[in-house]
N, C-alpha and C positions, 0 to 999 in steps of 0.2 A: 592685252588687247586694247586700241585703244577708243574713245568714244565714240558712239555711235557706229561700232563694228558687231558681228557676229560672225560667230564660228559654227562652221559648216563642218560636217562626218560625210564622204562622197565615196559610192563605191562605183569602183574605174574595174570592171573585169574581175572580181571578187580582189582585190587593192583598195584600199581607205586611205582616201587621199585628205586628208586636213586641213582648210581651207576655210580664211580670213574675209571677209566681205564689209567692207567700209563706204560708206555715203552713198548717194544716189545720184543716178544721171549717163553717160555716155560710160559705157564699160573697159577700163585698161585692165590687163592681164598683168601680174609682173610674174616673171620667173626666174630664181633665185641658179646659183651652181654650187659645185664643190666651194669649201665645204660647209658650207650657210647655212641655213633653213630660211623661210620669211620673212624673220626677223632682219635680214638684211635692208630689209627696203621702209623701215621701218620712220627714217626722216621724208621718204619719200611719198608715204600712204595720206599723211596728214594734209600734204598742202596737194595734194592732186585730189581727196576727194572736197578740200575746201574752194576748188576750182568749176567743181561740177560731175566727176567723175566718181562710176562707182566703182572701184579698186578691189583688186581681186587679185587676192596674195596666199596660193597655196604654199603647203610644204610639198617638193617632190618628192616622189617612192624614196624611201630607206634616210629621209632625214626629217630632222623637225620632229613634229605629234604626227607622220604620216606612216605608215604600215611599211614592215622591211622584209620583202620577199624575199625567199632564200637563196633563189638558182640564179647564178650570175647572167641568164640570159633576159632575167626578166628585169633586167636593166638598159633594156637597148631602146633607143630612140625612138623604134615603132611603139612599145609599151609606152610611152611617154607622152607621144603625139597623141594616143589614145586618150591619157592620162587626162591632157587639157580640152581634147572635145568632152570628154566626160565633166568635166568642171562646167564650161559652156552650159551643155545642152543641162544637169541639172540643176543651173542657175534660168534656161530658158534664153538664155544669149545665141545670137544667129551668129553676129558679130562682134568685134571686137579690137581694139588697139592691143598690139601684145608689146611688151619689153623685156628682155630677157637679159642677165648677163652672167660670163663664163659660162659652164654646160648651159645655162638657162637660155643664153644664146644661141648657144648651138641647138637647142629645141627649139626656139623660135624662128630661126632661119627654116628648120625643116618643117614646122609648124604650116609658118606663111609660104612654103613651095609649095606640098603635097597641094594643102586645103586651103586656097586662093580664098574663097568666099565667103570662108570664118573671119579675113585679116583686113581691118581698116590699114591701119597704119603697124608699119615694126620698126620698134628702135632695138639697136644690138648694141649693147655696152663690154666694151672688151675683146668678144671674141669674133671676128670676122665669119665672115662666109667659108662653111667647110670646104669646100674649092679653092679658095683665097688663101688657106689656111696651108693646105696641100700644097699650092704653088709656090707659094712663098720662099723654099728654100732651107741653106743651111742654117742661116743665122735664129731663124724659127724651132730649128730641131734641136740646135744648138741651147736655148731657151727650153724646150720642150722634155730637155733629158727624163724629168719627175715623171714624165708619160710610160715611156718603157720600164721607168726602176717599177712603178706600179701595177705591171704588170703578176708581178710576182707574189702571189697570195701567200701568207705568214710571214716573209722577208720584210715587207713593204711595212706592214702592222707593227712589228716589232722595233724598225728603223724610227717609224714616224713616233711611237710611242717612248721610246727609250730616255732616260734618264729627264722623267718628267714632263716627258714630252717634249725636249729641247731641242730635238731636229725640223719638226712641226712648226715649234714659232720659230727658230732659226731660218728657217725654210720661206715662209710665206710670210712673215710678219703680219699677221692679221690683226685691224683693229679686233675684234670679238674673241681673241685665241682662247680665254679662259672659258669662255661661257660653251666655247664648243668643242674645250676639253673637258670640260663639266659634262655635257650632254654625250659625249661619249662613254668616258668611263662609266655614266649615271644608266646608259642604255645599251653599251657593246655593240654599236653599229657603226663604227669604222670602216669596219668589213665592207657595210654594205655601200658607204659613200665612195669606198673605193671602188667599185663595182659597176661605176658610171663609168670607170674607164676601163675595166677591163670585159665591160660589152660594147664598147663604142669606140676602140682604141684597135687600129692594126698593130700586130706584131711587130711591124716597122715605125711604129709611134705615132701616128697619122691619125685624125679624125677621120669616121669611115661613114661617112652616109650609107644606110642601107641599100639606098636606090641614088641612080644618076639625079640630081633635084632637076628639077623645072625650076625657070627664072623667077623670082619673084615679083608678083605683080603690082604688092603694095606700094604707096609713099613708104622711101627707107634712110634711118637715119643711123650710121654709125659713128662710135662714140669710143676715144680709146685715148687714155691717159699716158701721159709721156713716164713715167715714173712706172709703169707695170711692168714687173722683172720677168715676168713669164711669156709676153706676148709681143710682137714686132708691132711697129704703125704699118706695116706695108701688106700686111693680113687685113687688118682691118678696110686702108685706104682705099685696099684694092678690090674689096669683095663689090663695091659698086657695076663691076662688070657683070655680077651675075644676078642683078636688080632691072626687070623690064621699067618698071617703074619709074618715078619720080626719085633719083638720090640726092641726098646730104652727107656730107661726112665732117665730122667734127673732134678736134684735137683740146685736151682741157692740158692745160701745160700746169705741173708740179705732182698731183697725187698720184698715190699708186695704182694697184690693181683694183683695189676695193674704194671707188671714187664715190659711191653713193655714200659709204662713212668719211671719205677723208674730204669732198668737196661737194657737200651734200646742196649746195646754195647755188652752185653750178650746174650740178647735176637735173637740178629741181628747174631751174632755170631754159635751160634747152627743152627739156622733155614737155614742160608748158610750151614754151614756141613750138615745138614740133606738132604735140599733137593735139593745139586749139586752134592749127593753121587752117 
């Protein structure tokens, strides 16, 4: 944890959501995805609450220090949305800047549709608008393969976990791989990160919004690294179609998936212009 932060115990619907609170002043949200915990944004906490901002970096259900429901349904994106009014409303927040990336984004896209007047500003890092995402095509599904192999509960664990885990970092070359093969082994929740996609994932590998979204109404900034194996620019580019609001979209040329560790200086960079505009 770092200075001048405290740690928050929040209970979301009988769920303990774990939850970081740094500096004082206009309230950002960050929301982390597979398979992270808050620790992700953790270059990113220091110089946004040195800006003014008070930073608000939970762990989601079933990773981190946050509570791991059992039943694969209680991983679905309404559980979630919930998830973050409940951090809000027991921090006393009306409002809020949210930033989200990978699933963290795709909560925040659904976040700032449902609940318009929680959401100052949203920036999506990575993962475009689930519509955007859907349209996109073959070359996205084609990318997207790890969606359906995940489907398959024991296969999926076994695969990722195998020979020291070598499929895992082969796979996603994660800066963090150790520390979040550490936290699993340490805690047996795998399962449950995998769980984000097999409540939130069609059969046909598709992100499945619960409900049709309504447009977004926010200033929206998305944000997609030329270097991310997993994901198209033309998901992201294009989700501005389904933003009423104000868009931006913005391309970081070199790092991968995980840009807030590999070009944390860029990263840090835009999301002050963005949201001290």
């Amino acid at each position: 944890m770092g200075a001048g932060s405290r740690e928050l115990e929040i209970d979301s619907g009988g769920v303990r959501i774990h939850v970081e609170v740094t500096g004082e002043g206009r309230p950002v949200l960050l929301l982390h995805g597979f398979p992270d915990s808050g620790a992700l944004w953790r270059n990113q906490v220091p110089v946004l609450a040195d800006a003014g901002f008070q930073v608000i970096v939970p762990d989601l259900r079933g990773f981190g220090a946050s509570a791991v429901p059992a039943s694969v349904d209680e991983y679905s994106m309404i559980h979630s949305v919930g998830d973050v009014v409940a951090v809000l409303d027991h921090l006393g927040i009306g409002r809020a800047h949210v930033v989200g990336h990978d699933f963290g984004a795709a909560l925040a896209w659904a976040f700032a549709a449902f609940l318009p007047d929680r959401v100052d500003d949203l920036a999506a890092l990575s993962v475009g608008h689930p519509a955007s995402f859907r349209a996109t095509g073959i070359e996205q599904m084609e990318k997207s393969w790890y969606m359906f192999f995940f489907q398959t509960p024991g296969v999926a664990e076994a695969w990722l976990s195998a020979d020291g885990w070598a499929n895992f970092r082969s796979w996603c070359d994660h800066p963090d791989a150790d520390a979040i093969v550490a936290r699993w082994e340490a805690t047996g929740t795998l399962t449950a990160a995998l769980n984000w996609y097999r409540a939130n994932i069609t059969p046909d590998g598709w992100v499945a919004p619960p409900l049709d979204l309504p447009l977004v109404q926010a200033p929206t900034m998305g944000v997609w690294s030329s270097g991310d194996f997993a994901l198209t620019e033309q998901q992201m580019a294009g989700s501005g179609a389904y933003v009423a609001g104000p868009w931006r979209y913005e391309r970081i040329e070199g790092p991968g998936h995980w840009m807030q560790l590999e070009a944390p200086d860029e990263v840090n960079r835009l999301l002050l212009d963005f949201l001290e505009a």
